[in-house]
C-alpha positions as CSV (number, residue, x, y, z in Angstrom):
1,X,65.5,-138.6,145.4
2,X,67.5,-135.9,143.6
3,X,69.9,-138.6,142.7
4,X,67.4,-141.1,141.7
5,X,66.0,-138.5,139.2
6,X,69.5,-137.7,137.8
7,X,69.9,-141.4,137.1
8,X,66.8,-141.4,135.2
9,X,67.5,-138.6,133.0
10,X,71.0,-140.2,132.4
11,X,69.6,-143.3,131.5
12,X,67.0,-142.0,128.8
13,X,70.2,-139.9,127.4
14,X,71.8,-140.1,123.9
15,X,74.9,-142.0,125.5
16,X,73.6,-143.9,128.0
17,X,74.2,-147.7,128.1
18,X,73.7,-150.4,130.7
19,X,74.4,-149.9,134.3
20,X,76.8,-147.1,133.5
21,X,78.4,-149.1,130.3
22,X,79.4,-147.8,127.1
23,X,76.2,-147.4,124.8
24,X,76.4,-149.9,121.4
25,X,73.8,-150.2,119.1
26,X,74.5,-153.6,118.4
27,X,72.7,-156.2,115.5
28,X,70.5,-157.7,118.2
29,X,69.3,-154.7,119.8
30,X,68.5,-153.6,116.1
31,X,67.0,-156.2,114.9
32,X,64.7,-156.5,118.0
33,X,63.7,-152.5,117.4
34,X,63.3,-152.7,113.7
35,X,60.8,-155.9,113.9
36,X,59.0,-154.7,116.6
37,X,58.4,-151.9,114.5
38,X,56.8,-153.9,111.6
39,X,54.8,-156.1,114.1
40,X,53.5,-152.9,115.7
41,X,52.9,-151.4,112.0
42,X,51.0,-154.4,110.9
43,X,48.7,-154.1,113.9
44,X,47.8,-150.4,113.9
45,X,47.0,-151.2,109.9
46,X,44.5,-153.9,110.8
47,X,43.2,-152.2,114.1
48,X,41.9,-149.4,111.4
49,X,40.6,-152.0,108.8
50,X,38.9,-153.5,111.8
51,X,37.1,-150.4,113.0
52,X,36.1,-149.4,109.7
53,X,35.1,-152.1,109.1
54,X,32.3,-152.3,112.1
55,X,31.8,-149.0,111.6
56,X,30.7,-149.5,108.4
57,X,28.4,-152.5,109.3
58,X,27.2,-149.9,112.2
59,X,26.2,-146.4,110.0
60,X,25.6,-148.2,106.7
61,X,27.7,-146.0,104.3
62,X,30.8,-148.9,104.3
63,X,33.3,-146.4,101.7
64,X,32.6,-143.2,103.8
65,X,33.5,-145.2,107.1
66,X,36.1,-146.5,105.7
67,X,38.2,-143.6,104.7
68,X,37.0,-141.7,107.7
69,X,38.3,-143.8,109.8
70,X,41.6,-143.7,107.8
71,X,41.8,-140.4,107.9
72,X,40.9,-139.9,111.4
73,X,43.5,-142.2,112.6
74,X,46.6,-140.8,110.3
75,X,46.1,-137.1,112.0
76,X,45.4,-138.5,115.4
77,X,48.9,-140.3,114.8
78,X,50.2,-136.7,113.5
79,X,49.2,-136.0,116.9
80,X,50.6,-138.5,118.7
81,X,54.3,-138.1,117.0
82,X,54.0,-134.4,118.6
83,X,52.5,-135.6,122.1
84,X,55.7,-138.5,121.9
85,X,57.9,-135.3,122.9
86,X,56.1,-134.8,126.2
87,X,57.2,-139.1,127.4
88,X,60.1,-138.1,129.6
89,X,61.6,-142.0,129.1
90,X,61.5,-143.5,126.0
91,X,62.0,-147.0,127.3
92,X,58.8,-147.3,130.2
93,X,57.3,-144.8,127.6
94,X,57.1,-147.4,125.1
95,X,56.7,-150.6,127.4
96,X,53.0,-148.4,128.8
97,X,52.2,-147.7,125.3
98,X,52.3,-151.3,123.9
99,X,49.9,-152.2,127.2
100,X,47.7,-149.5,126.6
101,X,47.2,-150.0,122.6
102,X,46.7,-153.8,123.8
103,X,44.0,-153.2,126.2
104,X,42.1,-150.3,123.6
105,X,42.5,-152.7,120.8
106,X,41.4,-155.7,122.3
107,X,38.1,-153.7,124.4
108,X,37.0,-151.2,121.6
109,X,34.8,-153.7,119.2
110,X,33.2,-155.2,122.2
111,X,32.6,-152.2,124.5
112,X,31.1,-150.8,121.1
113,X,28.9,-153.5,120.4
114,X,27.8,-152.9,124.6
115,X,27.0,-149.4,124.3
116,X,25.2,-149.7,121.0
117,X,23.3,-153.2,122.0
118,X,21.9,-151.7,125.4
119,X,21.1,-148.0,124.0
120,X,18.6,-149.8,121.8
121,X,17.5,-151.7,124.9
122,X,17.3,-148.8,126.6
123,X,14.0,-147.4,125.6
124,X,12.1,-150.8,126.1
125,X,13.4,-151.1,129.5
126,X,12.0,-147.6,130.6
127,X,8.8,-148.7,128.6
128,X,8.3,-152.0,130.7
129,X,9.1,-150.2,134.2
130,X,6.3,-147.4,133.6
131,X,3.8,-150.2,132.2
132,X,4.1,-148.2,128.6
133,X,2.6,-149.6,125.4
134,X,4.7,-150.6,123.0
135,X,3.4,-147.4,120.4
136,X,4.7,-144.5,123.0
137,X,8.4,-146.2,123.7
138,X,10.9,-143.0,124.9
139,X,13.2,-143.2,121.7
140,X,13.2,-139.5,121.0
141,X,15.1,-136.4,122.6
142,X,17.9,-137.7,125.2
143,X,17.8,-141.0,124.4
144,X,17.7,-141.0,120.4
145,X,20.3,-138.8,120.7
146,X,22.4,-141.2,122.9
147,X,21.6,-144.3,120.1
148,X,22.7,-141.5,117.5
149,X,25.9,-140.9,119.1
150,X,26.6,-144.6,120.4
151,X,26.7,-145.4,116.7
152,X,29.9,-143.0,116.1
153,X,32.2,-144.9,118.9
154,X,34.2,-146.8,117.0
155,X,35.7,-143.4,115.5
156,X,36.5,-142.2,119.1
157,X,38.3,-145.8,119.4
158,X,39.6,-145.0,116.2
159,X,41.3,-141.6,117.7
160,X,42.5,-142.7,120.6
161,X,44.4,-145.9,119.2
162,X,45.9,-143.2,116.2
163,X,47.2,-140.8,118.8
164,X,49.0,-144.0,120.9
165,X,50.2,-145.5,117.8
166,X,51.2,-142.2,116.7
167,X,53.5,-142.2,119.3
168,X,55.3,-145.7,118.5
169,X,58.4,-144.1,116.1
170,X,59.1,-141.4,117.8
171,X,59.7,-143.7,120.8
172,X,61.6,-146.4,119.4
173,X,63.9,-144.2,117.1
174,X,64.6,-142.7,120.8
175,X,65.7,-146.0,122.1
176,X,67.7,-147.1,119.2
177,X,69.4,-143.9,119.3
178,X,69.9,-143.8,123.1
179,X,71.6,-147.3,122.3
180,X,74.3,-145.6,120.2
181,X,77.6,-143.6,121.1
182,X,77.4,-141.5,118.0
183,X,74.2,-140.4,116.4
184,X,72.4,-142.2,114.0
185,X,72.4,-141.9,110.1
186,X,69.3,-142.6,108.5
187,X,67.6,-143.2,111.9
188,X,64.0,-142.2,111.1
189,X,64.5,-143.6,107.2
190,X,65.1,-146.9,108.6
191,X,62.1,-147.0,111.3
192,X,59.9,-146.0,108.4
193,X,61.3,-148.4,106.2
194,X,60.4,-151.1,108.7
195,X,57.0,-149.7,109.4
196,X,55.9,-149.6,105.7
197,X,56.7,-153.6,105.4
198,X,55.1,-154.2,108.5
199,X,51.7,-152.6,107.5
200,X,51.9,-154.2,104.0
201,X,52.1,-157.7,106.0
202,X,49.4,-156.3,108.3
203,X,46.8,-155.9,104.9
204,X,47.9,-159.3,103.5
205,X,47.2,-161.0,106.5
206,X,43.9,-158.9,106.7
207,X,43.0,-159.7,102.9
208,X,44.1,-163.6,103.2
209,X,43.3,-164.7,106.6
210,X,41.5,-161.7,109.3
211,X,38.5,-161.1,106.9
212,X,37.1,-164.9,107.5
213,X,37.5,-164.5,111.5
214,X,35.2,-162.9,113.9
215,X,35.8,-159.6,114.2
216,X,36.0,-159.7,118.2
217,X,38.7,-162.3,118.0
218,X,40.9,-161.0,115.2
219,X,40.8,-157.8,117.6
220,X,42.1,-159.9,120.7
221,X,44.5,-161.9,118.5
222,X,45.8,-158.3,117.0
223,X,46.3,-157.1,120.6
224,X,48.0,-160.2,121.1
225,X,51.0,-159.1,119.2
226,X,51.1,-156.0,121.0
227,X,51.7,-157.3,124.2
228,X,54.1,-159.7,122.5
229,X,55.8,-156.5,121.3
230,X,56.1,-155.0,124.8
231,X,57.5,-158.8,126.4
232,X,60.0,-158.4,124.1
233,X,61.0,-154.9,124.6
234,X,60.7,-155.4,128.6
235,X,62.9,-158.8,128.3
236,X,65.5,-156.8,126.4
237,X,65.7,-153.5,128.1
238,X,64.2,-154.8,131.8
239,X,67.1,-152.2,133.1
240,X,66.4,-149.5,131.6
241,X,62.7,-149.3,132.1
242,X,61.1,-147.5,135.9
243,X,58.6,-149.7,137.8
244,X,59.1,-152.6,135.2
245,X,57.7,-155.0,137.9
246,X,54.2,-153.3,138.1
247,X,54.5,-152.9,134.2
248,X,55.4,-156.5,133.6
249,X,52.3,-157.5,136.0
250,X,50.4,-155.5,133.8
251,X,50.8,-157.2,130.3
252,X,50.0,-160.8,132.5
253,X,46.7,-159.3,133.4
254,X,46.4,-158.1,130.1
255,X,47.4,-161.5,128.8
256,X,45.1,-163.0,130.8
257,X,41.9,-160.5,129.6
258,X,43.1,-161.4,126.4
259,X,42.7,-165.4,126.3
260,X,39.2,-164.7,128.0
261,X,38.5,-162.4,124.8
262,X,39.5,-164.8,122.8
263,X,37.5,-167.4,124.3
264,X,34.7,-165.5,125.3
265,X,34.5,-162.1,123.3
266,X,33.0,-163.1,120.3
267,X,30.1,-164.7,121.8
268,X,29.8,-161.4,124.0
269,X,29.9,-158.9,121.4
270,X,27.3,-161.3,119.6
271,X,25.2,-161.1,122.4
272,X,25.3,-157.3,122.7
273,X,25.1,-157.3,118.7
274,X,21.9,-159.5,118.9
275,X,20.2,-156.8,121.0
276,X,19.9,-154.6,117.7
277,X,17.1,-157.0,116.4
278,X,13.5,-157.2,117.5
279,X,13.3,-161.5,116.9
280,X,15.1,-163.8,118.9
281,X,19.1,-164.3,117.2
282,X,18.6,-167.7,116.4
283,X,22.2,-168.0,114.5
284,X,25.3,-165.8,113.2
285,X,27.7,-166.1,111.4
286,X,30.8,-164.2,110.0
287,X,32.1,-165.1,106.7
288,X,35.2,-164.1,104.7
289,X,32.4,-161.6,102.8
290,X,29.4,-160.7,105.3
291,X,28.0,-160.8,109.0
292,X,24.9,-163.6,108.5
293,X,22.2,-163.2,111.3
294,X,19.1,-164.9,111.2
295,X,16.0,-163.8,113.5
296,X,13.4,-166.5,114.7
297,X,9.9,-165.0,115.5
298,X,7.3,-167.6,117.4
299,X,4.1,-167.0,116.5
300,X,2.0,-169.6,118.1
301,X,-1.9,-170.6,117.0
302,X,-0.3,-173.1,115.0
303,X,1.2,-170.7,112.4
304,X,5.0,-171.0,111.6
305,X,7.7,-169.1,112.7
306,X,9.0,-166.5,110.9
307,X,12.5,-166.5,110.0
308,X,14.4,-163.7,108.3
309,X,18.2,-163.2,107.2
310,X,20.3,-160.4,108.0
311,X,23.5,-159.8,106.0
312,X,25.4,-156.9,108.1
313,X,22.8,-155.9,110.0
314,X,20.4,-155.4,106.5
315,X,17.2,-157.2,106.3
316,X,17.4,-159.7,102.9
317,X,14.6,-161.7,103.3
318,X,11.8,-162.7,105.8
319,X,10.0,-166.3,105.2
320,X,6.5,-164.6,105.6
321,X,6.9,-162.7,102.2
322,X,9.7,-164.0,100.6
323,X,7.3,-165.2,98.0
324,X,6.5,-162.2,96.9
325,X,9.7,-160.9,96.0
326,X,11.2,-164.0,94.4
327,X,8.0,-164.5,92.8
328,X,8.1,-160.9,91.0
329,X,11.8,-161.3,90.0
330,X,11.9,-164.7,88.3
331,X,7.8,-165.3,86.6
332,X,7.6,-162.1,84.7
333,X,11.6,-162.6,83.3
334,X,10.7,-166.3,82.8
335,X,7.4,-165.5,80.9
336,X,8.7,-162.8,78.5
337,X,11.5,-165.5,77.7
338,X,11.1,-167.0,74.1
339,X,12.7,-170.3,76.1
340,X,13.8,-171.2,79.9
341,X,16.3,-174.4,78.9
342,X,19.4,-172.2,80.5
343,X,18.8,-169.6,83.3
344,X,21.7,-167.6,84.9
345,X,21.2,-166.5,88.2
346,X,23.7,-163.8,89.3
347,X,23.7,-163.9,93.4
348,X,20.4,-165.3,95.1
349,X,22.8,-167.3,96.9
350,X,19.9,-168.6,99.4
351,X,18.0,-170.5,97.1
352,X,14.9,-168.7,97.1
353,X,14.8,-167.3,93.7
354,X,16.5,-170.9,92.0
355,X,13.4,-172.2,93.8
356,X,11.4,-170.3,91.7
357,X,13.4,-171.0,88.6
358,X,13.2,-174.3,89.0
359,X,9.0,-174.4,88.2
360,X,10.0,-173.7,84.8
361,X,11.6,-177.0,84.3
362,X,15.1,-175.8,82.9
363,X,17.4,-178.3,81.6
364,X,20.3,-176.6,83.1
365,X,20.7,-173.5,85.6
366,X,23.6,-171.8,86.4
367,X,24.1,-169.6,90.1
368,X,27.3,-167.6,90.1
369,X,27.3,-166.2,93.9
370,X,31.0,-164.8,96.0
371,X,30.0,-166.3,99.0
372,X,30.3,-170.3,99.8
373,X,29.3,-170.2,103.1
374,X,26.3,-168.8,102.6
375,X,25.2,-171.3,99.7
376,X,26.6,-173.9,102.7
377,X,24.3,-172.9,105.0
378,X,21.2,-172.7,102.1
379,X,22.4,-176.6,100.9
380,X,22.2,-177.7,104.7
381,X,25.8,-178.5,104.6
382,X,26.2,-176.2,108.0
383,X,26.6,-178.5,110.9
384,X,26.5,-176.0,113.6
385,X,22.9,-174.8,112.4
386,X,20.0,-175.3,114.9
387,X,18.2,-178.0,113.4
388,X,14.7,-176.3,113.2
389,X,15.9,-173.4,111.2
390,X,18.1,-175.9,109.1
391,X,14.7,-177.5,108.4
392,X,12.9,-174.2,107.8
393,X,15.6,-172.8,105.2
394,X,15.8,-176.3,103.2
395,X,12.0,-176.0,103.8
396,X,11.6,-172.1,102.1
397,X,14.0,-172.9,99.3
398,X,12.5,-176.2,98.4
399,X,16.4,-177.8,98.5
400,X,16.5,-176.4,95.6
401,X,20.6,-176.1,95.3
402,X,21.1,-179.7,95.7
403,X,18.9,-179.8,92.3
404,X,21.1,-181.8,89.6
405,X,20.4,-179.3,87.4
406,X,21.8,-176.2,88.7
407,X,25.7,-175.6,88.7
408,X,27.1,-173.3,91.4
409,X,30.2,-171.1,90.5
410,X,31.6,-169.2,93.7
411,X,33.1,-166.4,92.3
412,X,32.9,-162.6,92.3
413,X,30.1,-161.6,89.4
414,X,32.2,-159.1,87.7
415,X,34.9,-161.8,86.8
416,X,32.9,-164.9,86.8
417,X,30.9,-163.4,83.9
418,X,34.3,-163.1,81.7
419,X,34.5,-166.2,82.8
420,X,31.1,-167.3,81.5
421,X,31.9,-165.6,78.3
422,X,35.1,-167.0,77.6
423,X,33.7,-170.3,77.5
424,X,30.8,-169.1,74.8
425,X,27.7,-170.0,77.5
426,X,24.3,-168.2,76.6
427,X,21.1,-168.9,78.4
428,X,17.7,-168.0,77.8
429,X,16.8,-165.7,80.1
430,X,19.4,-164.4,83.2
431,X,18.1,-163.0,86.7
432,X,20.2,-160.7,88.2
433,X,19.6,-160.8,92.2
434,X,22.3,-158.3,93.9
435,X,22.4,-156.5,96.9
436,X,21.6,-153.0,96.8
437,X,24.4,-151.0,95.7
438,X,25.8,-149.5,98.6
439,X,29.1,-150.0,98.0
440,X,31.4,-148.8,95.1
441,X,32.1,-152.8,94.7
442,X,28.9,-153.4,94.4
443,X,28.5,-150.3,91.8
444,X,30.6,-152.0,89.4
445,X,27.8,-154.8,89.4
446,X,25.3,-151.9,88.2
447,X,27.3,-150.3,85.4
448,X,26.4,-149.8,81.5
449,X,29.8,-152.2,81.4
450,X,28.9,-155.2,83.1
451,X,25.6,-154.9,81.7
452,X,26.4,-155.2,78.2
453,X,28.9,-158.1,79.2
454,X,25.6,-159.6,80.6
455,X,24.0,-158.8,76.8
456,X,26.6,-160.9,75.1
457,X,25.2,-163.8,77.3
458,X,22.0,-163.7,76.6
459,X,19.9,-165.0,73.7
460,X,18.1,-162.7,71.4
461,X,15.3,-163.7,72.0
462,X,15.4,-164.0,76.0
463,X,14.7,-161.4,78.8
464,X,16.8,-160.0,81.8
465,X,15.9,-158.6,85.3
466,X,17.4,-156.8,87.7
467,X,17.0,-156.0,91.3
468,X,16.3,-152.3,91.4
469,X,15.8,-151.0,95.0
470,X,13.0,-149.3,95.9
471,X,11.2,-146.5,93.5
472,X,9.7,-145.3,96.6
473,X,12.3,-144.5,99.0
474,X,15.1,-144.5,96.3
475,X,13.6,-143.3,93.1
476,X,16.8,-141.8,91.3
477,X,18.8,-144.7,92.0
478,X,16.0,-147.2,90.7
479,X,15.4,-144.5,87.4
480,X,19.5,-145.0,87.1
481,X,19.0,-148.6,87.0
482,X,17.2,-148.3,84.3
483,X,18.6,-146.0,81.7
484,X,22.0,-147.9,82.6
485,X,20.1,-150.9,81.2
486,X,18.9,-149.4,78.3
487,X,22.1,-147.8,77.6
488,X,24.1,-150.8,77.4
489,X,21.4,-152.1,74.1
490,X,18.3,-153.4,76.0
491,X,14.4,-152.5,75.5
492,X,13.4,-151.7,79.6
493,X,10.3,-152.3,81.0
494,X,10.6,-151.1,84.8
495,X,7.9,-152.5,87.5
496,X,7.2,-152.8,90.9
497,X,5.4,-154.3,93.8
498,X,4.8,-153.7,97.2
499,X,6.7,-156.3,99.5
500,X,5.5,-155.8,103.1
501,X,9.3,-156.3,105.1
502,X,10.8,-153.6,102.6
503,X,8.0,-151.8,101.2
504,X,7.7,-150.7,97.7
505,X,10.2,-152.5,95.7
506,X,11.2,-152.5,91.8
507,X,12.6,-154.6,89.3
508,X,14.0,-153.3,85.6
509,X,13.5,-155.9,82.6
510,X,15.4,-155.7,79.5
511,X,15.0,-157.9,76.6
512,X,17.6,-157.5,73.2
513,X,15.1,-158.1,70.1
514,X,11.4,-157.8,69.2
515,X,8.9,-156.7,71.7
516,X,9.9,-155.1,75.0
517,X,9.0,-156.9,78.3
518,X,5.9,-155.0,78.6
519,X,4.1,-155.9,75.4
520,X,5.2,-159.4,75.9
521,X,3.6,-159.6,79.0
522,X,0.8,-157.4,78.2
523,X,-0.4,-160.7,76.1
524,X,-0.2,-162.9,78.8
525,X,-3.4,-164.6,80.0
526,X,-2.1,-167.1,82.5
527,X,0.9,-167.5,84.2
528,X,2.4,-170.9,83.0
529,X,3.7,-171.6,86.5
530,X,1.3,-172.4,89.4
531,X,1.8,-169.2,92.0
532,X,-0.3,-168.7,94.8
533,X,0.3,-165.0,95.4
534,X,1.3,-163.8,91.8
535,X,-1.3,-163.2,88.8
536,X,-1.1,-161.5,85.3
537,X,-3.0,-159.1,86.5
538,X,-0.2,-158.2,89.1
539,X,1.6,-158.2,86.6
540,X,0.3,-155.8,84.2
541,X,-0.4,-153.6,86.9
542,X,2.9,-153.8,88.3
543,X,4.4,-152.2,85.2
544,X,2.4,-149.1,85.8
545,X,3.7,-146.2,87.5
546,X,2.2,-142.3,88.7
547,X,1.8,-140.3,86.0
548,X,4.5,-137.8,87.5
549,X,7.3,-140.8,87.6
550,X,9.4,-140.3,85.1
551,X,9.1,-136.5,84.6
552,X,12.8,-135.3,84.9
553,X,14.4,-138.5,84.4
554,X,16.2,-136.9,81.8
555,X,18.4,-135.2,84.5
556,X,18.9,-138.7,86.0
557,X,22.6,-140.0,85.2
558,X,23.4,-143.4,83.5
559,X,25.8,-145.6,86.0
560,X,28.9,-145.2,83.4
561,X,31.9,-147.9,85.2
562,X,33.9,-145.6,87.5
563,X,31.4,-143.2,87.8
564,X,29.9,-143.8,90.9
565,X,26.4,-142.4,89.7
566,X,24.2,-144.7,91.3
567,X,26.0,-145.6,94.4
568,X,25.8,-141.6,95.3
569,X,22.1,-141.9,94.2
570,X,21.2,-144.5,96.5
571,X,23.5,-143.4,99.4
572,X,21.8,-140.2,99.8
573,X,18.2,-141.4,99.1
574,X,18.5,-144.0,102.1
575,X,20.6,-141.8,104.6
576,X,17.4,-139.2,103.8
577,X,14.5,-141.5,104.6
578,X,16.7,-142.9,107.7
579,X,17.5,-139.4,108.9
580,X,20.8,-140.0,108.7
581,X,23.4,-137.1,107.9
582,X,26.2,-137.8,105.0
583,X,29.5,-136.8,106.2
């Protein structure tokens, strides 16, 4: 046994070759290390894009997950470059490592999704067993806290992968120098070299082709390579490694987990992810931009089902009030409008607000939204839609994108406006249907900048809304809105209406010449467009706020580009009426 170990030690040593041979370093062995490296780099870049990423989708705040995630992971591989010291053989060292990171990679988005999915189950299983009603479910104490905490577990996944990949240099600049007779010049300068290319290829390949994949199986299919890594490195160094056997039968069972992940995950991790929503999951979808989920609701008595969209996990709209939004943001912008001939819709990708558009008889409409699978799936171009709610979303929209008149431009809204501009388009009135901006990305969207780009499109005499958030639950933000819109040249007239899925809900109007939105409106004695739910009473009325409003909107900031103003204005109004803390 004492001999055993001493043939170990000797084998791990700075001289030690095969079977008692003189140690080279030679091009091969090289080469193997030095790739390895950058395979192993690229994966540990998109392991933490991936986490983020759900992490974001998870607490909301997508920036703040983001860079806590990254900066979780680069100490906990701090960590694991000191915790390398204590792996007695550098060779099974790395060969356990490459399982390990395999197995956590591949397990953590899934597992995640588990915990999270049946914590929210949790309470309405203990409410069935004790016969509870459905007002008195045991969400509080123990068991909120649990959901609470459940929501942080992709930054414990996040830890533990950082401290293993942590530990990938330090091991293979061991090996390549245990490979060598004489030591190494530029050793760790030449790992790092390698692992800097290898994570720029790992964010290319997450840019051009991991964002459009589910995120369960671009986990499994980045875990792949990691157990590629360590096939490599056991082929190579077989002799040099203790129990290789039991490690090799390892990364087949691992290889085998991994197909079934592949096969299997993403429908799992759906599954667990549909548990998050009250309606039946009907359909999901993850494009190259946003997680699509829509709900189905039976109702029965003859009424409809209600359908509503999710886009990462955020309710956009529900078909049993739809109406009432759309109808706010188009009629009032359409009737303070000198002429509707050319209307420029920026998002509203589903249809629902063209649909409204299109009761103005335009001659020509223009929708500039990113995503293309989402206008897909609105068009009825989606072939792996469940027929009835393929129906019901032509149905709610009116087919309203296969209109002749309208002209659909995929393209980010920041760029596609230059765009716009460049070839000397103006419209007559422009509707500006965004998500909330909860994102710096999406911040850009809400600046004085792109506003007054939006200016130069619009005719003199024409009017533009924008969706505001809520004045309720988000009052600076919505105030911000507005004073950025005036700020950039137009007259504001802010309003609001309650829309019973969100709740309170506001809407800014600018308009470049003459009378401001709200005398225009203020004259109105029918609404040219038939409407069952809006009136111009609604409307006027809707332009009226509490006395009390507006009374330090002075100290409210204008959303300069780059500032961030209004993204930090609505991040901390929302994480406050959700009880969330901001980290």
């Amino acid at each position: 046994m004492a001999n055993q170990e001493a043939n170990i030690e000797a084998s791990t040593g700075p001289t030690a070759g095969y079977r008692g041979t003189p140690a080279r370093l030679g091009w091969l062995d090289d080469a193997l290390l030095l790739g390895i490296m950058a395979v192993l780099a690229a994966c540990g870049l998109i392991y933490e894009y991936l986490l983020s990423h759900y992490a974001g989708r998870i607490l909301g705040a997508l920036e703040a997950a983001i860079y806590t995630m990254i900066g979780l992971m680069i100490v906990s591989m701090g960590l694991g470059a000191f915790a390398a010291r204590k792996i007695r053989c550098a060779f099974t060292g790395f060969a356990l490592l490459e399982l390990a990171v395999a197995l956590c990679g591949a397990l953590a988005i899934l597992l995640t999704a588990a915990v999270i999915g049946l914590g929210q189950q949790l309470p309405l299983f203990i409410a069935n067993t004790l016969g509870l009603p459905p007002d008195q479910l045991p969400d509080g104490g123990f068991i909120g806290q649990l959901q609470r905490l459940s929501e942080y577990l992709p930054y414990v996944w996040g830890v533990l992968l950082g401290l293993m990949i942590g530990m990938e240099i330090p091991l293979i600049a061991r090996v390549r120098q245990s490979l060598s007779d004489e030591h190494l010049l530029h050793n760790a300068g030449t790992i790092y070299g390698a692992d800097y290319i290898g994570a720029g290829i790992g964010a290319a390949l997450w840019v051009g082709f991991m964002l459009a994949l589910d995120i369960q199986l671009a986990a499994a299919l980045t875990a792949s390579f990691n157990l590629l890594a360590g096939y490599l490195f056991i082929w190579r160094f077989r002799h040099k490694i203790h129990r290789v056997g039991l490690i090799l039968t390892g990364h087949l069972l691992a290889t085998a987990l991994l197909l079934l992940l592949a096969l299997q995950g993403p429908k799992w991790e759906q599954d667990f992810n549909n548990l998050l929503y009250k309606d039946k999951v009907v359909y999901a979808q993850a494009t190259r931009f946003q997680q699509l989920t829509f709900t189905e609701r039976l109702r029965g008595h003859g009424l409809p089902p209600v359908y509503n969209l999710y886009i990462n996990g955020r309710l956009q709209f529900s078909s049993s009030d739809e109406h009432i939004y759309h109808a706010f943001l188009v009629h009032p912008t359409l009737a303070a409008s000198a002429r509707h001939d050319k209307v420029l819709i920026i998002g509203g990708g589903d249809g629902l607000g063209l649909r409204q558009v299109l009761k103005w008889r335009p001659e020509a409409v223009t929708l500039l939204d990113l995503d293309a699978e989402l206008i897909r799936i609105f068009k009825g171009r989606n072939d792996k839609l469940p027929p009835r709610l393929n129906r019901a979303l032509l149905a709610l929209n009116g087919d309203a994108l296969n209109d002749a008149r309208v002209r659909i431009i995929n393209d980010d809204a920041f760029n596609g406006v230059d765009r716009l501009l460049a070839a000397g388009e103006k419209y007559d009135a422009i509707i500006v249907d965004l998500p909330d901006p909860s994102h710096p990305d999406l911040n850009k969207l809400y600046s004085d900048y792109f506003y007054r780009k939006l200016k130069e499109l619009l005719s003199a005499d024409g009017a533009i809304t924008v969706q505001s958030t809520s004045p309720y639950h988000a009052r600076n933000a919505f105030i911000s809105v507005g004073k950025t819109l005036s700020s950039a040249g137009f007259s504001v007239s802010q309003y609001h209406h309650n829309v019973p899925s969100f709740g309170e809900w506001g809407w800014s109007m600018g308009t470049v010449a003459g009378k401001d939105a709200k005398q225009r409106l203020s004259a109105l004695a029918t609404l040219p467009v038939e409407d069952a739910w809006l009136t111009p009473g609604l409307i006027r009325g809707a332009l009226e706020f509490p006395g009390n409003f507006y009374q330090d909107a002075d100290s409210i900031r204008v959303n300069e580009i780059g500032s961030l103003n209004l993204y930090h204005y609505h991040l901390k109004a929302w994480s406050e009426s959700q009880g969330l803390e901001l980290f």
